[in-house]
N, CA, C and O atoms as a Tinker XYZ file with bonds, in Angstrom:
   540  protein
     1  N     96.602000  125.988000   13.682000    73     2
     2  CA    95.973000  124.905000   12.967000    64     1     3
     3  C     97.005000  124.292000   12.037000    63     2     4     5
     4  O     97.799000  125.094000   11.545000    81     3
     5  N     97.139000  122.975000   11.698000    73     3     6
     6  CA    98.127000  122.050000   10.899000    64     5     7
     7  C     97.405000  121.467000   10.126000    63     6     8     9
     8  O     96.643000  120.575000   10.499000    81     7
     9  N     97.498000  121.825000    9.011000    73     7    10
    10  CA    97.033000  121.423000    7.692000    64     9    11
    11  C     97.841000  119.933000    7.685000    63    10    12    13
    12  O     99.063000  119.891000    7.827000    81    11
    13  N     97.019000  118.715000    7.502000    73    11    14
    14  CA    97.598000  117.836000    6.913000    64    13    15
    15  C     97.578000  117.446000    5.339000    63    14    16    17
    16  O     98.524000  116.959000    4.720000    81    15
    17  N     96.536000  117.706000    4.921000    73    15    18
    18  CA    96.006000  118.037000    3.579000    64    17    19
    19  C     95.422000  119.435000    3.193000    63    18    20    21
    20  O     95.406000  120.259000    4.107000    81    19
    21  N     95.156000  119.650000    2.519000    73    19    22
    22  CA    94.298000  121.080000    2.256000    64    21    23
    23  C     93.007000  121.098000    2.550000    63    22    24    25
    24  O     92.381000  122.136000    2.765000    81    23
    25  N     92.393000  119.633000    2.587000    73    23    26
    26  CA    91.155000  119.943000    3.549000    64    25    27
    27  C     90.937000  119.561000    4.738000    63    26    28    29
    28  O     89.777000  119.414000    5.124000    81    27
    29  N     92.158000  119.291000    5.671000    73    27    30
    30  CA    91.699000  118.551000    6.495000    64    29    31
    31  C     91.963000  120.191000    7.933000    63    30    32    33
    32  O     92.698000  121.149000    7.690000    81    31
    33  N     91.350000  120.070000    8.935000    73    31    34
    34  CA    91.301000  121.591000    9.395000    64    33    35
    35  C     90.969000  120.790000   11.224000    63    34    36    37
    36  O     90.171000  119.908000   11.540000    81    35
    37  N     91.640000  121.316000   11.801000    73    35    38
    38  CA    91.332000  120.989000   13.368000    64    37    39
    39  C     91.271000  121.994000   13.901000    63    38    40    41
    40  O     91.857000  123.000000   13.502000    81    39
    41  N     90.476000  121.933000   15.020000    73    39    42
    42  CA    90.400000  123.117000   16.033000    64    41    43
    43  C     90.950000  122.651000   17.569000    63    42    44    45
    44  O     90.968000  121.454000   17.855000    81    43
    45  N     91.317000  123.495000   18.362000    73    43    46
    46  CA    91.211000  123.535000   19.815000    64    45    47
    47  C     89.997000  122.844000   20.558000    63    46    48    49
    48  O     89.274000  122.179000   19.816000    81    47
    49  N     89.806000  122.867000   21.293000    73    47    50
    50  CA    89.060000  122.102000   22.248000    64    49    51
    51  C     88.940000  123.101000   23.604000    63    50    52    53
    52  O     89.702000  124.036000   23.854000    81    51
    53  N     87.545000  122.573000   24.583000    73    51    54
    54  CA    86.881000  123.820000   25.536000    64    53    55
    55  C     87.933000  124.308000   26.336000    63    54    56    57
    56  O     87.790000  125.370000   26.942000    81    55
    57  N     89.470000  123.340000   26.440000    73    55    58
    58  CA    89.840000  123.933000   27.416000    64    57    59
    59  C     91.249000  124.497000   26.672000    63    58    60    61
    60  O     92.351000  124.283000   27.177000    81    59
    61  N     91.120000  125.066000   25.710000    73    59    62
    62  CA    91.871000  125.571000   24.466000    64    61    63
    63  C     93.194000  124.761000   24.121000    63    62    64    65
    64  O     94.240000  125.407000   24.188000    81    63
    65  N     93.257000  123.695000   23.832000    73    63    66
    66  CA    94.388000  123.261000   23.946000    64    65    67
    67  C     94.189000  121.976000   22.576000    63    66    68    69
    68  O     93.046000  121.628000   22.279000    81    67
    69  N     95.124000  121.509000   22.011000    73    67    70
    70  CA    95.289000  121.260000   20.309000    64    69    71
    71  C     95.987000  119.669000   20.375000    63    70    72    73
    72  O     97.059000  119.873000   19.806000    81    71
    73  N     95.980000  118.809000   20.597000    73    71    74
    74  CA    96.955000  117.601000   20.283000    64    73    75
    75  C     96.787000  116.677000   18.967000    63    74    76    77
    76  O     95.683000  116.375000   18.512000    81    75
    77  N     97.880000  116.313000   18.476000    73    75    78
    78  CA    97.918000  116.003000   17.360000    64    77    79
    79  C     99.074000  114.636000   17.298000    63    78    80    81
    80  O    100.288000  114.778000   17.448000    81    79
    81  N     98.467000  113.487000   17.077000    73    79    82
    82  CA    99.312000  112.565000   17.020000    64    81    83
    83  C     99.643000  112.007000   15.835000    63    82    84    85
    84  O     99.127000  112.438000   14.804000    81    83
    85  N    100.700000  110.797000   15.806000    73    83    86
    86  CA   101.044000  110.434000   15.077000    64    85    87
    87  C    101.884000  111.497000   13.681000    63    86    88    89
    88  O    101.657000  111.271000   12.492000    81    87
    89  N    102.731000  112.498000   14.113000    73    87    90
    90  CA   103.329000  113.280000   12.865000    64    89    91
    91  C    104.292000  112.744000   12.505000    63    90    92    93
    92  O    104.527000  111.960000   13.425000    81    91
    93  N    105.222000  112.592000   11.595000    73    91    94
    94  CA   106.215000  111.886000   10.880000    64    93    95
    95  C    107.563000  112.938000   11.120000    63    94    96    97
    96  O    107.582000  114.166000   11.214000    81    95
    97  N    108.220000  112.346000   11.154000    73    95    98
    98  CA   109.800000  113.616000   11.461000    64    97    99
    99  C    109.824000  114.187000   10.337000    63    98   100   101
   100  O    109.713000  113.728000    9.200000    81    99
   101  N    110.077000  115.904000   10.965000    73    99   102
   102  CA   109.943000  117.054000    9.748000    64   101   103
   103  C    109.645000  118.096000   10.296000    63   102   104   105
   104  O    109.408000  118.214000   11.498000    81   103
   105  N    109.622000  119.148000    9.297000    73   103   106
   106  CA   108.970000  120.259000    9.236000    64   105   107
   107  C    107.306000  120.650000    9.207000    63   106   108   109
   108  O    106.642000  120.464000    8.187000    81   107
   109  N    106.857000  121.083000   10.164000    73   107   110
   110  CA   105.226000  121.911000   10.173000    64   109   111
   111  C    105.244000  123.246000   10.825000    63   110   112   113
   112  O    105.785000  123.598000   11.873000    81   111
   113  N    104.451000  123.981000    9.872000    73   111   114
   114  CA   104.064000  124.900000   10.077000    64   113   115
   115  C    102.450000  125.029000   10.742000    63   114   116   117
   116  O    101.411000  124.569000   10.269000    81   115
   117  N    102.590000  125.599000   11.647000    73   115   118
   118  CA   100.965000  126.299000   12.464000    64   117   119
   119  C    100.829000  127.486000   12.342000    63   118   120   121
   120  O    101.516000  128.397000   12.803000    81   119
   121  N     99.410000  127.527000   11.345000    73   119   122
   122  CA    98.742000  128.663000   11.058000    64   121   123
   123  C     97.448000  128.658000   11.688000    63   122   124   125
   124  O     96.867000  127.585000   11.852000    81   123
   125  N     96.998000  129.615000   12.014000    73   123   126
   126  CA    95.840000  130.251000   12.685000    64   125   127
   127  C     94.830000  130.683000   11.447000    63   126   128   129
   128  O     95.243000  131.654000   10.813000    81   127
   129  N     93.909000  130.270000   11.117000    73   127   130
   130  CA    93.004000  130.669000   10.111000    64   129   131
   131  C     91.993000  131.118000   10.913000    63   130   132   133
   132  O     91.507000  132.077000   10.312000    81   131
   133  N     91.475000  130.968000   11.829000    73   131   134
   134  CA    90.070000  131.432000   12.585000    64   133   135
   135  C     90.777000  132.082000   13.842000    63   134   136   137
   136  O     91.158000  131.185000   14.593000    81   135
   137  N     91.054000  133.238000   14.282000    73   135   138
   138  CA    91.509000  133.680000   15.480000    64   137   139
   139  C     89.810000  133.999000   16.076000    63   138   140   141
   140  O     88.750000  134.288000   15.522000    81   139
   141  N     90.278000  133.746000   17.590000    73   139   142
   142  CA    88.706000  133.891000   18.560000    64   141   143
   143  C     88.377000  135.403000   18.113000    63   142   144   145
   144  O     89.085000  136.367000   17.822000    81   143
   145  N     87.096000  135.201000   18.182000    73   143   146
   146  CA    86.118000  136.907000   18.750000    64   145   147
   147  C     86.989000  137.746000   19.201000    63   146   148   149
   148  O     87.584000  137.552000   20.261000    81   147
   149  N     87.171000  138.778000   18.456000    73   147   150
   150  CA    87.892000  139.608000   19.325000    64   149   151
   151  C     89.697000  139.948000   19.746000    63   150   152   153
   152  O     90.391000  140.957000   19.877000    81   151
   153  N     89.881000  138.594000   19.838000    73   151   154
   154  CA    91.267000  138.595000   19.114000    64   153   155
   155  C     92.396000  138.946000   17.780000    63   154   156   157
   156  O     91.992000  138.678000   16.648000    81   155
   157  N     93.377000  139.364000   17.890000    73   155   158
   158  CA    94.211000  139.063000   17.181000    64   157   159
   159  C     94.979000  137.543000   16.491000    63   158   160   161
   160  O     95.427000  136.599000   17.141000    81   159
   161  N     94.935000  137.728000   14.768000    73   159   162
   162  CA    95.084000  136.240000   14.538000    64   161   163
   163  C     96.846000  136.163000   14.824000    63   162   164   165
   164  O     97.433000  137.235000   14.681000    81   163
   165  N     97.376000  135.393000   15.073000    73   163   166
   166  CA    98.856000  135.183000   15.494000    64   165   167
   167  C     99.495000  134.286000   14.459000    63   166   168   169
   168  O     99.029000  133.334000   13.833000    81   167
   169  N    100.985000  134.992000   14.448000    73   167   170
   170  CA   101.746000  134.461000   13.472000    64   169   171
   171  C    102.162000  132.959000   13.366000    63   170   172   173
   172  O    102.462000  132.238000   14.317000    81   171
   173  N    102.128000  132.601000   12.001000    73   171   174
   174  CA   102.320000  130.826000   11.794000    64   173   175
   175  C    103.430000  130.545000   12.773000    63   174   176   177
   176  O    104.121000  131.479000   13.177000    81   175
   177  N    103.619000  129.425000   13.139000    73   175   178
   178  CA   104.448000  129.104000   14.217000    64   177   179
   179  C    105.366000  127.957000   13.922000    63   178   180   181
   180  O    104.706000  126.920000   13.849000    81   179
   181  N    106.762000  127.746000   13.707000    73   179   182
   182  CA   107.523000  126.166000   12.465000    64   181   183
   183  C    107.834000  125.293000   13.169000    63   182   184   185
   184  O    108.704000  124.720000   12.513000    81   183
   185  N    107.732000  124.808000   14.022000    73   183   186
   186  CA   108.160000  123.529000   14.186000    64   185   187
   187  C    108.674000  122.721000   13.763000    63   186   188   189
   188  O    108.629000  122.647000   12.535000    81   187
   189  N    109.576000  121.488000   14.647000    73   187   190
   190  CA   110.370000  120.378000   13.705000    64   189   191
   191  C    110.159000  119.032000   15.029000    63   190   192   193
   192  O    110.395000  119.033000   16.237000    81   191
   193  N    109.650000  118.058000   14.151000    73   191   194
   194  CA   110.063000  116.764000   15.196000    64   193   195
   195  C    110.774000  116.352000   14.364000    63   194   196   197
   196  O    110.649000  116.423000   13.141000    81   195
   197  N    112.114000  115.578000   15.395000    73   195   198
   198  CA   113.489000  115.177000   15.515000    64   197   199
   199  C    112.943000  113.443000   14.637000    63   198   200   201
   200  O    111.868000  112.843000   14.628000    81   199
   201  N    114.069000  113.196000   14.112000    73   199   202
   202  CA   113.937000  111.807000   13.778000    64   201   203
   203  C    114.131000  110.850000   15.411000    63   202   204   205
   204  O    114.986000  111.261000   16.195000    81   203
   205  N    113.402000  109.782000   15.736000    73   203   206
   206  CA   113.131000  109.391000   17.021000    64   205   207
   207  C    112.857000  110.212000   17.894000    63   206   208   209
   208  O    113.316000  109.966000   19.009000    81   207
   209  N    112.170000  111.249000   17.754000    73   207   210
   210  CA   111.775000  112.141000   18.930000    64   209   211
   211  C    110.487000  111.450000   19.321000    63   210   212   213
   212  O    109.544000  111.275000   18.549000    81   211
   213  N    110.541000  110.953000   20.992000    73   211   214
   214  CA   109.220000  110.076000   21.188000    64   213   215
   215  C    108.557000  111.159000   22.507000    63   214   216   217
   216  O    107.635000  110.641000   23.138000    81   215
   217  N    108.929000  112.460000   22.901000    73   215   218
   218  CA   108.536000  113.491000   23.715000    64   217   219
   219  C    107.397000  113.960000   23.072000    63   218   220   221
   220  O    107.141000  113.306000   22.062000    81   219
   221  N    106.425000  115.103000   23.369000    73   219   222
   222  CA   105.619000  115.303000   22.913000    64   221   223
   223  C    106.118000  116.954000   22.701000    63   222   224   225
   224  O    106.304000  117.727000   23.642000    81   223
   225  N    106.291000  117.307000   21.223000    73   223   226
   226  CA   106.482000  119.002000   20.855000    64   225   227
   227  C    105.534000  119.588000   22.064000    63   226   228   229
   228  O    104.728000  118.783000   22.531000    81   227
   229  N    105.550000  120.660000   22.509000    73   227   230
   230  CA   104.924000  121.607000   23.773000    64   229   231
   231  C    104.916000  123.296000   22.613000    63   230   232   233
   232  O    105.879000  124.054000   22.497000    81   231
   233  N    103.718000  123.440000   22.011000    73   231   234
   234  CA   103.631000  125.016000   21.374000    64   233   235
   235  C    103.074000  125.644000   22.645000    63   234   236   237
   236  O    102.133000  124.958000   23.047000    81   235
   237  N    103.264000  126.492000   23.272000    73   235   238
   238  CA   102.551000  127.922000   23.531000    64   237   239
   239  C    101.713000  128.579000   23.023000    63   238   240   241
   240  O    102.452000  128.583000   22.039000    81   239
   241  N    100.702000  129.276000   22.645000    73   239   242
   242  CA   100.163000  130.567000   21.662000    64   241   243
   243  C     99.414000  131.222000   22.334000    63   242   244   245
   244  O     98.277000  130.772000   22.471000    81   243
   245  N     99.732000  132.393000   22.934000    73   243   246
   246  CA    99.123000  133.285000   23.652000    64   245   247
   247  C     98.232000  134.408000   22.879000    63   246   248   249
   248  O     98.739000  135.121000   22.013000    81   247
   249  N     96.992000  134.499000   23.223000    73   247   250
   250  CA    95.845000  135.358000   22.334000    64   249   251
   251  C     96.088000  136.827000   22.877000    63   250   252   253
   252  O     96.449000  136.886000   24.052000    81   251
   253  N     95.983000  137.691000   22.379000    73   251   254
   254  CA    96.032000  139.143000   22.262000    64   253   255
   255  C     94.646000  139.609000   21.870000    63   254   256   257
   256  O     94.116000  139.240000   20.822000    81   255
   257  N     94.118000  140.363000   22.667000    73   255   258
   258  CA    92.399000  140.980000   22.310000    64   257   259
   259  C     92.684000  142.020000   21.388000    63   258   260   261
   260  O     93.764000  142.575000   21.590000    81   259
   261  N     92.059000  142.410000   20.495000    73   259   262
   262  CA    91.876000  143.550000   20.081000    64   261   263
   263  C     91.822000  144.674000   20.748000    63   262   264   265
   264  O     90.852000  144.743000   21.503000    81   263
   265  N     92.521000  145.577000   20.737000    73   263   266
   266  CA    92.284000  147.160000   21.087000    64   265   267
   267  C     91.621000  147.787000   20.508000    63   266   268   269
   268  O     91.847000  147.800000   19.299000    81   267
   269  N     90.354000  148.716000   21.072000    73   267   270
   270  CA    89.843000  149.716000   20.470000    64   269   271
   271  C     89.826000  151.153000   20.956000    63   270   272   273
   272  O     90.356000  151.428000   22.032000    81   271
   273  N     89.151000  152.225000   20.097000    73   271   274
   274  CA    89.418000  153.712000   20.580000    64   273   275
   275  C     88.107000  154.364000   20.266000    63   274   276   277
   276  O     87.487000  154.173000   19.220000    81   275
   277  N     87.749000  155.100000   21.187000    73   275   278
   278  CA    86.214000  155.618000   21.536000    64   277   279
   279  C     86.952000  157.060000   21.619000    63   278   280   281
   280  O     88.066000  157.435000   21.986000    81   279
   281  N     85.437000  157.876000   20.943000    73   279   282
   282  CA    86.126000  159.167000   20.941000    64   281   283
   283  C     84.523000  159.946000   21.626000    63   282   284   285
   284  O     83.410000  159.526000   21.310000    81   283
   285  N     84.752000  161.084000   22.557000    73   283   286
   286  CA    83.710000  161.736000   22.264000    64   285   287
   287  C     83.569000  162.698000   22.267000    63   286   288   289
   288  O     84.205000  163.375000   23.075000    81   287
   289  N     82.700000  163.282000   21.411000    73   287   290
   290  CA    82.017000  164.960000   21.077000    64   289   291
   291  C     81.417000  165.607000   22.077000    63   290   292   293
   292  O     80.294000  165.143000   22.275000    81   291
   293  N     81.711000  166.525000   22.821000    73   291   294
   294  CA    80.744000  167.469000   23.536000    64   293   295
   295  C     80.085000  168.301000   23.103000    63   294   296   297
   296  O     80.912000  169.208000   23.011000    81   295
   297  N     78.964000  168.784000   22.670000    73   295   298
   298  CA    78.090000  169.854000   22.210000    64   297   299
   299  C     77.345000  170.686000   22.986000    63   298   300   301
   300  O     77.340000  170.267000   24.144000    81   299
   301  N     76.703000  171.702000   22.849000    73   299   302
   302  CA    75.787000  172.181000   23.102000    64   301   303
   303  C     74.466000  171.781000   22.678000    63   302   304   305
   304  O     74.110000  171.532000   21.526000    81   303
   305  N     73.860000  171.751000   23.609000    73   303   306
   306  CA    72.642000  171.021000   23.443000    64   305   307
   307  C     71.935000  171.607000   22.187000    63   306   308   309
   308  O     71.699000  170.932000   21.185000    81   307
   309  N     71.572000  173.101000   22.346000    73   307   310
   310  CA    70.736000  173.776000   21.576000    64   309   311
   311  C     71.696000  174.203000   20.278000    63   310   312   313
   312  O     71.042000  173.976000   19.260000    81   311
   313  N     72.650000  174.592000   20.040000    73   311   314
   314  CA    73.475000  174.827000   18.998000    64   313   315
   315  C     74.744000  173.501000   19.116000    63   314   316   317
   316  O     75.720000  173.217000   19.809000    81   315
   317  N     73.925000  172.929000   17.871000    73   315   318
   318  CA    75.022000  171.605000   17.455000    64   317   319
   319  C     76.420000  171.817000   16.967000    63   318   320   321
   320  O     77.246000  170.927000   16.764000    81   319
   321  N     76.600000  173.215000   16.787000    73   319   322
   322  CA    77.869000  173.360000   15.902000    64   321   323
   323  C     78.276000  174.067000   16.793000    63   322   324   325
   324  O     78.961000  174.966000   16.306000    81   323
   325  N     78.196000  174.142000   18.064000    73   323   326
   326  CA    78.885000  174.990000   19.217000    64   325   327
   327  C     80.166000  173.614000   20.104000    63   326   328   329
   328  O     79.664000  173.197000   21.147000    81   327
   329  N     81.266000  173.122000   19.864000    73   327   330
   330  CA    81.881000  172.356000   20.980000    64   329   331
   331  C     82.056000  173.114000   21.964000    63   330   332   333
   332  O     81.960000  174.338000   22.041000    81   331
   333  N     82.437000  172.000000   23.068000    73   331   334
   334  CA    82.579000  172.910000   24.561000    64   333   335
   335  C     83.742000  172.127000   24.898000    63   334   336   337
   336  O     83.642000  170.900000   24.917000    81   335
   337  N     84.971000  172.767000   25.200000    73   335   338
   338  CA    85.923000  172.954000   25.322000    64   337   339
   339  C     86.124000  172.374000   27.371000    63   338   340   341
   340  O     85.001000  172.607000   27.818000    81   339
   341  N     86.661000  172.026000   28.095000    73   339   342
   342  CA    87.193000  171.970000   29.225000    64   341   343
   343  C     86.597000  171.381000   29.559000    63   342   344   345
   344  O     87.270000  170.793000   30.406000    81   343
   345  N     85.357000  170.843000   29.581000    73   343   346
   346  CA    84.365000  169.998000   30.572000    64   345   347
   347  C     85.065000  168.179000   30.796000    63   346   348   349
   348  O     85.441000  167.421000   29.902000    81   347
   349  N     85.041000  167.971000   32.068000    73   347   350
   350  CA    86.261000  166.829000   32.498000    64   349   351
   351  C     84.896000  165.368000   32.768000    63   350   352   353
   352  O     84.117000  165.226000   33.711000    81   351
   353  N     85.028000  164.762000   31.890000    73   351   354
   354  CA    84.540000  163.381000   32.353000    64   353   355
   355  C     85.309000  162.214000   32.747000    63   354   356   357
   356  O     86.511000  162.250000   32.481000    81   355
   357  N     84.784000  161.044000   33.411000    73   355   358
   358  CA    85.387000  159.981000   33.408000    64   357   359
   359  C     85.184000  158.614000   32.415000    63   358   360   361
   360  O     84.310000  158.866000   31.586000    81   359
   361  N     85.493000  157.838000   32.324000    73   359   362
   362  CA    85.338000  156.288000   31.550000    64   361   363
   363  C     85.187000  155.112000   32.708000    63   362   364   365
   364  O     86.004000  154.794000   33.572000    81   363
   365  N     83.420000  154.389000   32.346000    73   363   366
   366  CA    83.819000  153.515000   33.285000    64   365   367
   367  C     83.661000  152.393000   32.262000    63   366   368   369
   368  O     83.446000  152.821000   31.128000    81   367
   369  N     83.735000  150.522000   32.423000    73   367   370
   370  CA    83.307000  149.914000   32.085000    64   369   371
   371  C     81.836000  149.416000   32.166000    63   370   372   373
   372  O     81.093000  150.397000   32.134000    81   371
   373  N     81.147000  148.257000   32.258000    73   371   374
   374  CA    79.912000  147.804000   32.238000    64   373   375
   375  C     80.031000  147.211000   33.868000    63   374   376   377
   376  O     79.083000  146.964000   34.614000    81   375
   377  N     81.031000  147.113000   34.073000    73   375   378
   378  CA    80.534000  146.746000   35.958000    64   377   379
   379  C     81.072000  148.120000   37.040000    63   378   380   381
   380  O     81.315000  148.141000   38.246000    81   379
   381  N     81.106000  148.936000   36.230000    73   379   382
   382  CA    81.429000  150.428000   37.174000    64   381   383
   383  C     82.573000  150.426000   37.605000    63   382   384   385
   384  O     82.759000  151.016000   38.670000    81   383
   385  N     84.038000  149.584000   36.744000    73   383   386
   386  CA    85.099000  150.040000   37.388000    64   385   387
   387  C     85.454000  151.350000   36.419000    63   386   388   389
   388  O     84.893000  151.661000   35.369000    81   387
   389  N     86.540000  152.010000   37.083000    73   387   390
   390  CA    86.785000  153.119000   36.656000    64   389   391
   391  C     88.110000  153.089000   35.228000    63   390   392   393
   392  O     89.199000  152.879000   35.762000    81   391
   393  N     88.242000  153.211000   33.929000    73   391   394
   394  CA    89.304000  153.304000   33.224000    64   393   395
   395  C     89.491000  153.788000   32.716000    63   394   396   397
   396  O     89.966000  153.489000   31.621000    81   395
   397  N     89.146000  155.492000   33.321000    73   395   398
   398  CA    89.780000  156.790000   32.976000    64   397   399
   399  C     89.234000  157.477000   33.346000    63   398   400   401
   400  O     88.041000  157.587000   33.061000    81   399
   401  N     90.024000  158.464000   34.368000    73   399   402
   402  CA    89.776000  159.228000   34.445000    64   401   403
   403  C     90.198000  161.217000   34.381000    63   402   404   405
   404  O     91.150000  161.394000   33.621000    81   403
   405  N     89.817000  162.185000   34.833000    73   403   406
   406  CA    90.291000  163.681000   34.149000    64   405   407
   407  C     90.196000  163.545000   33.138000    63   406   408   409
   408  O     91.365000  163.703000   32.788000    81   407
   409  N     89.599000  163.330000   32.177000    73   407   410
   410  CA    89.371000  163.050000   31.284000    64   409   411
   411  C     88.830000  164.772000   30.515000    63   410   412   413
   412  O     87.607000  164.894000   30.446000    81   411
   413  N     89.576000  165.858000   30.044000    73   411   414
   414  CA    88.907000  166.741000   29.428000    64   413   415
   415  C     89.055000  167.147000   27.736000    63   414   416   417
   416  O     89.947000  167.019000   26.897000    81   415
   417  N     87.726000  167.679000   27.746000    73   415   418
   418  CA    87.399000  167.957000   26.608000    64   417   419
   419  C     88.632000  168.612000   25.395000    63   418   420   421
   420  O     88.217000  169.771000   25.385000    81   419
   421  N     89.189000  168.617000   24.934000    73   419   422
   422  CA    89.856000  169.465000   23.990000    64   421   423
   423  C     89.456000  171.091000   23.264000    63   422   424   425
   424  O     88.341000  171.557000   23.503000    81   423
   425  N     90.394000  171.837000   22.429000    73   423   426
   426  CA    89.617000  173.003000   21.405000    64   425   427
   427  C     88.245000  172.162000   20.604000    63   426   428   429
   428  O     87.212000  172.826000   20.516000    81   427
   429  N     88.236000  171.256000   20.241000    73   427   430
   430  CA    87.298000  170.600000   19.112000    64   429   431
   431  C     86.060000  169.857000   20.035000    63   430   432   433
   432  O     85.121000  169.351000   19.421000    81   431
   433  N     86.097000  169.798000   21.823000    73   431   434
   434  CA    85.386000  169.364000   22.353000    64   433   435
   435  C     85.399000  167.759000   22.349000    63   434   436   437
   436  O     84.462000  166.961000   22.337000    81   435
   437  N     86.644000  167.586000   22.363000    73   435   438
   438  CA    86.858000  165.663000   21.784000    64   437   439
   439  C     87.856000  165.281000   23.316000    63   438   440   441
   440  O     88.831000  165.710000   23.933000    81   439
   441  N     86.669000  164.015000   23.381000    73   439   442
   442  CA    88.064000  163.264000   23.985000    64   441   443
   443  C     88.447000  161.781000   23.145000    63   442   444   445
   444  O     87.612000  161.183000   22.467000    81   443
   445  N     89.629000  161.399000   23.301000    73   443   446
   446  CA    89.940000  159.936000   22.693000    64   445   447
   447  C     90.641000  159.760000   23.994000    63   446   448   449
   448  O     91.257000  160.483000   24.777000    81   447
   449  N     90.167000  158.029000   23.876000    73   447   450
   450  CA    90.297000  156.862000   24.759000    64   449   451
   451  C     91.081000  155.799000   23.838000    63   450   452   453
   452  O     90.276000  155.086000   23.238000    81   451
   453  N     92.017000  155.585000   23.643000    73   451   454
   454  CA    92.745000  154.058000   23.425000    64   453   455
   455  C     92.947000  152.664000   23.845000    63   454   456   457
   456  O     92.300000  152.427000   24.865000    81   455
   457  N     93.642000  151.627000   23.399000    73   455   458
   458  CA    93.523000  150.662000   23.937000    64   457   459
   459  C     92.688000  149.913000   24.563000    63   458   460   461
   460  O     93.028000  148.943000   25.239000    81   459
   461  N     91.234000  150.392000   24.352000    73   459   462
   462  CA    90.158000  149.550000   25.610000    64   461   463
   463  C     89.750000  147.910000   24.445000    63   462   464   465
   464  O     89.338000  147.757000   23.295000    81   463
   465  N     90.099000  147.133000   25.401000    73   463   466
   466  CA    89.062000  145.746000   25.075000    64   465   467
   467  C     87.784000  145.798000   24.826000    63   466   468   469
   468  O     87.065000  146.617000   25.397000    81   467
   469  N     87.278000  144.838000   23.845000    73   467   470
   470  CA    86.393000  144.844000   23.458000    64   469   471
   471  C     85.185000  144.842000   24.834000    63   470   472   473
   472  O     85.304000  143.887000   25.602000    81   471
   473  N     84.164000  145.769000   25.121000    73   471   474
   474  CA    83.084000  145.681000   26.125000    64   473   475
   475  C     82.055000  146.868000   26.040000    63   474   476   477
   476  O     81.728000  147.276000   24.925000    81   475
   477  N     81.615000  147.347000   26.999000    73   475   478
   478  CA    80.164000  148.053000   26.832000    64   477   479
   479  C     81.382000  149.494000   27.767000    63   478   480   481
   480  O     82.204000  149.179000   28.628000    81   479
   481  N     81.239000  150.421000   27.460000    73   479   482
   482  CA    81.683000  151.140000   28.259000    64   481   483
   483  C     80.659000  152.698000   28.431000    63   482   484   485
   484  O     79.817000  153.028000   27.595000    81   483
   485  N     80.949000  153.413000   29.567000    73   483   486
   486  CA    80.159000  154.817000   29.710000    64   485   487
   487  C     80.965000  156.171000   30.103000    63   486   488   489
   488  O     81.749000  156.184000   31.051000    81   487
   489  N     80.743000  157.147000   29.410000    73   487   490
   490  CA    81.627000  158.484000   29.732000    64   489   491
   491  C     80.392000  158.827000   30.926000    63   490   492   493
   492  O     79.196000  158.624000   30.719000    81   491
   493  N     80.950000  159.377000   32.184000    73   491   494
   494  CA    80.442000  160.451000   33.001000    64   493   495
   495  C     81.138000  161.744000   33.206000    63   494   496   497
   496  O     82.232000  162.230000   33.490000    81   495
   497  N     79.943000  162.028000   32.914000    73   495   498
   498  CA    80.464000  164.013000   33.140000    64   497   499
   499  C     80.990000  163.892000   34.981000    63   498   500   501
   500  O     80.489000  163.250000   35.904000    81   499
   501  N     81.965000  164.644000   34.942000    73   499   502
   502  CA    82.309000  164.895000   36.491000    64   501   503
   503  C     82.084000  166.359000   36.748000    63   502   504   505
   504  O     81.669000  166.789000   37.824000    81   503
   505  N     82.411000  167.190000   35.585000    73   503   506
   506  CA    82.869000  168.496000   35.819000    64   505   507
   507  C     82.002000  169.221000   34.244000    63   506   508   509
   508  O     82.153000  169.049000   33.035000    81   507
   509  N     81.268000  169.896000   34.932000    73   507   510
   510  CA    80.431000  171.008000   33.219000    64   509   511
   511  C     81.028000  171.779000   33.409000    63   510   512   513
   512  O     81.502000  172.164000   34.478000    81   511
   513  N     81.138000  172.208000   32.279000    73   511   514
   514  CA    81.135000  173.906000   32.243000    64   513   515
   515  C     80.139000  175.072000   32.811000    63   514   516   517
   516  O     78.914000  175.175000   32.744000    81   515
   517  N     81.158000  175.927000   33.406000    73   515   518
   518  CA    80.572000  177.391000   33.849000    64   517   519
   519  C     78.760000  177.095000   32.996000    63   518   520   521
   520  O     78.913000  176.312000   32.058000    81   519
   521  N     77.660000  177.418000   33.107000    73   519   522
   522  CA    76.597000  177.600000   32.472000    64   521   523
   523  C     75.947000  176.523000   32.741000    63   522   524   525
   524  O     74.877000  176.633000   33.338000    81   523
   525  N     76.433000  175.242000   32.369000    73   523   526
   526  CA    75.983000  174.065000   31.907000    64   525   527
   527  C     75.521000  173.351000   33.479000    63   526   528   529
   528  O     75.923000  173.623000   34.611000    81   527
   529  N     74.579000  172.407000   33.031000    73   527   530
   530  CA    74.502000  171.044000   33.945000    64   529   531
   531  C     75.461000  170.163000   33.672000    63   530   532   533
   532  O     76.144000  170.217000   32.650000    81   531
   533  N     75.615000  168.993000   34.879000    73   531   534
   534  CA    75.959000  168.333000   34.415000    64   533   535
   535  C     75.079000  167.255000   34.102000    63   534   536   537
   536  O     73.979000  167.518000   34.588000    81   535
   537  N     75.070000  166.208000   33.535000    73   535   538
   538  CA    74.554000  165.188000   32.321000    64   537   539
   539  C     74.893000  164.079000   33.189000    63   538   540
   540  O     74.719000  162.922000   32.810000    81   539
């Protein structure tokens, strides 16, 4: 976004893209004050139009999603303060692809998952433990 004044504020358009006419030769800076849903906001960006520069400046700005990290607890059903150790699940998303899998339990009964984009996701048990069902 290019502040021409302090209140004046533009956005992108549906097919994400920013034009801005008429700038005077100089220095501008593009700052990002509203990064999308989910995104990362991205660093101001400096620019210079040339004295007689009659081309049109060309910025780039490529969006970066947020990463997140899902962790989960295995218990015993009947004793909450019991973890269970080895039991191997998988990670799918919300349309059943697969993005992780062997997935086993730890000493503390934990697994962590990193890096996933923002979405709906589901652990499946593949493998219980000796005793157990699986879930």
């Amino acid at each position: 976004m290019i502040r021409r004044d302090p209140t004046t504020r533009i956005k992108t358009g549906e097919n994400g893209k920013l034009t801005i006419e008429d700038l005077r030769p100089g220095q501008y800076l593009l700052v990002e004050t509203g990064p999308l849903i989910g995104c990362q906001a991205n660093p101001p960006v400096l620019f210079i139009i040339g004295e007689g520069q009659l081309e049109a400046k060309q910025i780039t700005i490529t969006n970066k999603q947020n990463r997140s990290e899902v962790e989960l607890t295995n218990l015993d059903r009947d004793h909450a303060d019991k973890v269970l150790q080895g039991a191997e699940f998988m990670l799918q998303d919300e349309e059943g692809n697969i993005v992780a899998q062997g997935l086993t339990t730890n000493q503390d009964g934990k697994i962590n998952v990193n890096g996933l984009k923002p979405g709906v996701y589901s652990f499946i048990e593949m493998k219980a433990l000796q005793g157990y069902m699986r879930r």
